[in-house]
Structure formats: structure tokens, C-alpha cells
C-alpha positions in Angstrom: -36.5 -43.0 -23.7 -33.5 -42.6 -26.2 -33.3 -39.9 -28.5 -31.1 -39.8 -31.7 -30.7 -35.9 -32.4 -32.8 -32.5 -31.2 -35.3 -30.8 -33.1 -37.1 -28.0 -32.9 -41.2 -27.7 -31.5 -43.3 -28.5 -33.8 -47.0 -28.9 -33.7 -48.7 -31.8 -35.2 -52.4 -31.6 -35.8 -52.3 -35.4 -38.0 -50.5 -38.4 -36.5 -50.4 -41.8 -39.0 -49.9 -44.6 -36.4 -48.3 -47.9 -37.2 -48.5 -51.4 -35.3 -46.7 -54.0 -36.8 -45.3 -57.5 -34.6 -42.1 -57.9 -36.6 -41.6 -61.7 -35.4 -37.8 -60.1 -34.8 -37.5 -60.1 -38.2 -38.3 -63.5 -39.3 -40.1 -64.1 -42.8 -43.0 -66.2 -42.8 -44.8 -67.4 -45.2 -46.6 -70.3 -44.4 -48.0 -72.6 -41.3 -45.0 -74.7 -42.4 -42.3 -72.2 -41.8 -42.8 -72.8 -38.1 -41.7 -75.6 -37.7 -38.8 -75.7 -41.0 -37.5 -71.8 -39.5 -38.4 -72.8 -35.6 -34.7 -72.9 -35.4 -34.8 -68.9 -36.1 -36.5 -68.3 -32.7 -33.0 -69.1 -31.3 -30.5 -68.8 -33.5 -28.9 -66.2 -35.7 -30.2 -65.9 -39.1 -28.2 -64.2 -42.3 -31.8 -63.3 -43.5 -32.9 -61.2 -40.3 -31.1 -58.0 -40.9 -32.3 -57.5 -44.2 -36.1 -58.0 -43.2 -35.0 -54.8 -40.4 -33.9 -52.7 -43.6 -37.5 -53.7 -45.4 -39.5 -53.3 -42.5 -37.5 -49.5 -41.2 -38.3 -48.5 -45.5 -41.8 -49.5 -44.8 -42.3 -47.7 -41.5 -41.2 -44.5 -42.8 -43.8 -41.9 -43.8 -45.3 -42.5 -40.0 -45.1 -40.3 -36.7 -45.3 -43.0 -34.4 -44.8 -46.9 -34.5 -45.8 -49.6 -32.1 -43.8 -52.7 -32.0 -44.5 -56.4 -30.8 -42.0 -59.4 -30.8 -38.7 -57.1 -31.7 -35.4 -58.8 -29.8 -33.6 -56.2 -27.4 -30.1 -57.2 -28.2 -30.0 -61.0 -27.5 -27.4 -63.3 -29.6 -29.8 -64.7 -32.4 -30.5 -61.2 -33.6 -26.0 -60.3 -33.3 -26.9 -58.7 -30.1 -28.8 -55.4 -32.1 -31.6 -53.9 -30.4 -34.0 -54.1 -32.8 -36.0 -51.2 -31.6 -33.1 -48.6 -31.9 -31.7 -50.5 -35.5 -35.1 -49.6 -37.1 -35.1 -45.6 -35.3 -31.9 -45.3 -36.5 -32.7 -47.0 -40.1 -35.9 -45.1 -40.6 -34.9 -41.8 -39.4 -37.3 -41.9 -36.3 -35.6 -39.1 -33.5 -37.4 -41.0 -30.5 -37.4 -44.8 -29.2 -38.2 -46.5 -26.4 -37.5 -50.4 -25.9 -39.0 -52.4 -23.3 -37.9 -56.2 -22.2 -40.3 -58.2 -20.8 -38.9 -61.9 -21.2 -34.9 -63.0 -21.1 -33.6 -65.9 -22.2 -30.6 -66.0 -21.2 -28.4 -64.2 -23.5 -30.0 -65.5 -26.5 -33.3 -63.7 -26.9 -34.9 -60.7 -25.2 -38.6 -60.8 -25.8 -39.3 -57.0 -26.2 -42.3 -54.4 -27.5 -41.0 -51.2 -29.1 -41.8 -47.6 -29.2 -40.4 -45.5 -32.7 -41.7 -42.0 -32.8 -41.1 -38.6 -34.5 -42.7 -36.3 -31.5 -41.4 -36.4 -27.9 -42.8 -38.4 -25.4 -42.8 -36.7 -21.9 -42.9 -39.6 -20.3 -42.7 -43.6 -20.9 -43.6 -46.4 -18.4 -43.2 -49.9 -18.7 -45.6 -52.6 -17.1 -45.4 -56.0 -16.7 -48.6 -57.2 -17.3 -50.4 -60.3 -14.8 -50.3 -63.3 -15.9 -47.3 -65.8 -16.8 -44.3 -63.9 -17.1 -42.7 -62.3 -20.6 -45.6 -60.1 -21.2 -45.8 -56.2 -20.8 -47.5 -52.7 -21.8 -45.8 -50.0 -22.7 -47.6 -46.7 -21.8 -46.3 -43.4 -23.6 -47.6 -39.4 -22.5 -47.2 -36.7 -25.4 -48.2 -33.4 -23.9 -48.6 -32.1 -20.1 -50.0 -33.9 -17.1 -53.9 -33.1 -17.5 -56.6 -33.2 -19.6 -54.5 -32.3 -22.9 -52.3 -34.8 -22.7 -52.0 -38.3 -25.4 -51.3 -40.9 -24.2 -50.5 -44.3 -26.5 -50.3 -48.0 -25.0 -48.4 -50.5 -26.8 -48.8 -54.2 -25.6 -49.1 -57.6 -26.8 -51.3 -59.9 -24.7 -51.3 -63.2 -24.0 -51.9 -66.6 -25.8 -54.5 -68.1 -23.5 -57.9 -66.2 -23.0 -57.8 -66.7 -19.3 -55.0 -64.4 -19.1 -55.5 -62.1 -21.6 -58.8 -61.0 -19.6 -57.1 -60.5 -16.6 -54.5 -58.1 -18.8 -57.1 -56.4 -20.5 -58.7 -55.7 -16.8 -55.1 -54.4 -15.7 -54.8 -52.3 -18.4 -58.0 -51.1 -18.7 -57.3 -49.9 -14.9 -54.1 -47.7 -16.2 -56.1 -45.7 -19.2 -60.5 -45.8 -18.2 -60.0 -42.1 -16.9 -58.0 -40.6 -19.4 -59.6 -38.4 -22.3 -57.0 -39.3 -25.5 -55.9 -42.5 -25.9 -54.6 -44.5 -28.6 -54.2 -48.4 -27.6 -52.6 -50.5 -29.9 -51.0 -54.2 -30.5 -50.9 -57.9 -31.3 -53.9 -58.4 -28.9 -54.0 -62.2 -29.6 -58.2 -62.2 -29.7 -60.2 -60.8 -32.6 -63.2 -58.1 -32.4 -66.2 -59.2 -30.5 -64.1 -61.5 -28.4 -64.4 -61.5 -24.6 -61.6 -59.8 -24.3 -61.9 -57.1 -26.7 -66.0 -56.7 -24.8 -64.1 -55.9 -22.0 -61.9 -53.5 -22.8 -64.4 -51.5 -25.0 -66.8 -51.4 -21.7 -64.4 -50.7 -19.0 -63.1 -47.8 -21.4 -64.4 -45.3 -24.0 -62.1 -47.4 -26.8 -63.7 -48.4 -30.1 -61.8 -50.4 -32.4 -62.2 -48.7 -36.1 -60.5 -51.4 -37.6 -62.5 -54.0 -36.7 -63.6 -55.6 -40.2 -59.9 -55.9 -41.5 -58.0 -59.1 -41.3 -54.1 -59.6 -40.2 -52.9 -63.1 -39.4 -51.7 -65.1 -40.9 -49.8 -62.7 -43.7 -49.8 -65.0 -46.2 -53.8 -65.8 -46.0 -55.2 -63.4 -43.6 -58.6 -64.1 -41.8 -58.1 -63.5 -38.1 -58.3 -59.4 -37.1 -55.3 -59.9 -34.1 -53.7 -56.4 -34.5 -55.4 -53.6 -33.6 -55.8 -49.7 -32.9 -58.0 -48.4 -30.7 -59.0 -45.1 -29.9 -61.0 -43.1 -27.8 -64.1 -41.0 -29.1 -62.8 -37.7 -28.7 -60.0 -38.6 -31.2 -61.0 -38.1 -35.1 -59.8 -41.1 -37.6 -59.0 -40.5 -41.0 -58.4 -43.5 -42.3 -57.8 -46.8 -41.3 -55.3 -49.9 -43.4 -54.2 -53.0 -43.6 -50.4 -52.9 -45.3 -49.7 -55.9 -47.2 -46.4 -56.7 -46.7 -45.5 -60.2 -45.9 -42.4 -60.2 -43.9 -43.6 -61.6 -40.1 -46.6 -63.7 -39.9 -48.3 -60.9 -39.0 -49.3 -58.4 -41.2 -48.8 -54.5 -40.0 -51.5 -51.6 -39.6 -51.7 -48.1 -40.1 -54.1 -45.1 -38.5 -54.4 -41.8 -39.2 -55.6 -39.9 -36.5 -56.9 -35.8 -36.0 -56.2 -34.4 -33.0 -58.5 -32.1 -31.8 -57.6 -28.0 -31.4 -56.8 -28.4 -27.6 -54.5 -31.1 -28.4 -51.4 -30.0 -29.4 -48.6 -32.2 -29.1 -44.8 -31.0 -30.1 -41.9 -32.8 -31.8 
């Protein structure tokens, strides 16, 4: 965990969650920017740090972000770490990058943690499965029942392994009491996979009727936020803003009286 300045407790009965995959800052628009802007994957684009500064405006007004597909410093993104660019852009106090897939010192696949409260503790994962894909799994509060605890991730192309993730993870969080999972899960509500995560753990998906992928036409619900019963939402959004081919999502979450978390 890296933290830009101190700040004094606070206590924070509201958090507004974000989950946004930020293709590494990469603008798409259409099924045919993947293969004309493939090259982008690799190799530095002029057009990349711009999309950070639009994406850190957008993820402003919220306590805490998770982040899929941001690069952790390789040479096509001018060796920034995205992660800490956007903290430091947006004015978040907290972050947290995690590498899960190298190449070479081109690219460093990562998913990101921004947040305006302290996490007491951060672990990183590797999840089963082909290497290059991991969890992220944050605590706000003591070790106990009054703790939060958030998972970022972003699972798998192929079903097969996405399952055997989804079993892993659900493994990590079934026993605990507050939990806020979110990502670019890669399966839609209803799925298989998504069945088996809402059955192995007290999750429900509130956002399951909202569409995400592809940005520029959306019909497929990939990205989600999930959340455990004993956690009040308030509202629930899809935030249209076309910049990756994904497009990102936003929770507002009450905590209950016992759960106190401090900045």
C-alpha cells in the first residue's frame, strides 16, 4: 500500500464504489479499433496520457476505486504506473497496485486499488488458472466481525477457468460478514460462474440488469459489484463514458452502525 499524504480519522457511514477496466488507457470505439489500435497493446501511444487525465476527472467524487487492465510501469505506457498517475491525478491519499502478468519490460498487466480511507491491510493473489491473472483483497477496519473487506479481480477469458477462480475466491471471502467484490468478471449474471459465486457466498449482484461491454453499444453486463446482504445499497449506475471498451460502474453503499471504517 502507498500513501500520498496523512489525514486525520474520519468516519464514513456512505462509500460510492467505482470499478472501471481502463484498457491502460486506450480509447475504443468500435470492434474495429482492435485490430487498427492492436498496435497500442504494445507500444507507446501520444493519446494514452490524456485518457489517464479523463479517466482520474471522472473517478473523482468516489471513496474507493477498483481497477482492471491498468499497466504498472511498462514502456508502452512511458514506464508510469498507472495506478499511482490516477491517485496522484485524482487526489486519492491511498493506492495499491498489483502485477500479475510481465512482458518483459513492455507491459505489466496489473489491477488497481485508489481509495480515500485506509486499508489496514492489502493482499495480492494469483488466481488458478493460466498465468497473468490475480485478486486483490483489501481489509478497512480491525480483524473481526467489523471489519470491510473489498476484492478487486478480473477473471479469466475461458469459462473453464473462470470457475475454478470464482471457487478460489469464493474460498478467501464465504466466511466473512462485509464484503464488497467487484471487477471485469468476463461472464454476465445468471452465468455459471456468477451461480457459483452467489451460492458459495452470501453475494448478490444489484447490478445485474445494467449493460457494460462493449462502450460504444453495450449489451453484455461483464463488470460488476457485489455485495453481501448485510451491506445497504443506495444506488446502483452505469457511467457512460466511452474511453476503454468497457464502460465503468458506480455503487453507493451504507454501512451499517457497527461498521465504522476511518480515513
Amino acid at each position: 500500500m502507498s500513501s500520498l499524504e496523512a489525514t486525520a480519522p474520519i468516519h464514513k457511514r456512505r462509500i460510492r464504489f467505482a470499478s472501471f477496466n481502463i484498457q491502460t488507457g486506450i480509447t475504443t470505439s468500435s470492434y474495429r479499433d482492435y485490430i487498427t489500435g492492436s498496435w497500442r497493446h504494445i507500444w507507446p501511444s501520444q493519446k494514452r496520457l490524456p485518457n489517464l487525465i479523463r479517466i482520474a476527472h471522472l473517478l473523482r467524487p468516489f471513496d474507493i476505486v477498483g481497477l482492471q487492465e491498468v499497466d504498472g510501469g511498462g514502456a508502452r505506457s512511458h514506464h508510469i504506473v498507472q495506478t499511482q498517475y490516477l491517485a496522484e491525478t485524482a487526489g486519492f491519499t491511498y493506492w495499491h497496485n498489483q502485477v500479475n502478468r510481465r512482458i518483459g519490460n513492455l507491459a505489466l498487466h496489473s489491477n488497481g486499488l485508489l481509495s480515500r480511507i485506509k486499508p489496514d491491510f492489502i493482499h495480492d493473489y494469483k488466481l488458478p488458472g493460466l498465468p497473468g491473472r490475480g485478486a486483490l483483497l483489501a481489509r478497512f477496519g480491525s480483524v473481526g466481525d467489523d471489519a470491510l473487506y473489498l476484492c478487486i479481480l478480473h477473471l479469466a477469458l475461458s469459462r473453464r477457468s473462470r470457475l475454478k477462480q470464482i471457487a478460489f475466491v469464493s474460498e478467501l471471502i464465504r466466511d466473512l460478514p462485509y464484503v464488497v467484490l467487484m471487477g471485469d468478471l468476463n461472464c454476465e449474471p445468471n452465468s455459471p460462474e456468477l451461480n457459483l459465486l452467489t451460492s458459495a457466498t452470501e453475494l448478490c449482484d444489484p447490478m445485474c440488469e445494467l449493460k457494460t461491454f462493449p462502450s460504444w453499444r453495450p449489451h453484455k453486463m461483464l463488470d460488476h459489484i457485489l455485495v453481501t446482504p448485510s451491506l445497504q445499497v443506495a444506488n446502483v449506475q452505469v457511467i457512460n463514458f466511452a474511453c476503454s471498451d468497457h464502460l465503468p460502474i458506480a455503487m453507493e453503499v451504507e454501512l451499517p452502525d457497527r461498521l465504522a471504517v476511518a480515513a
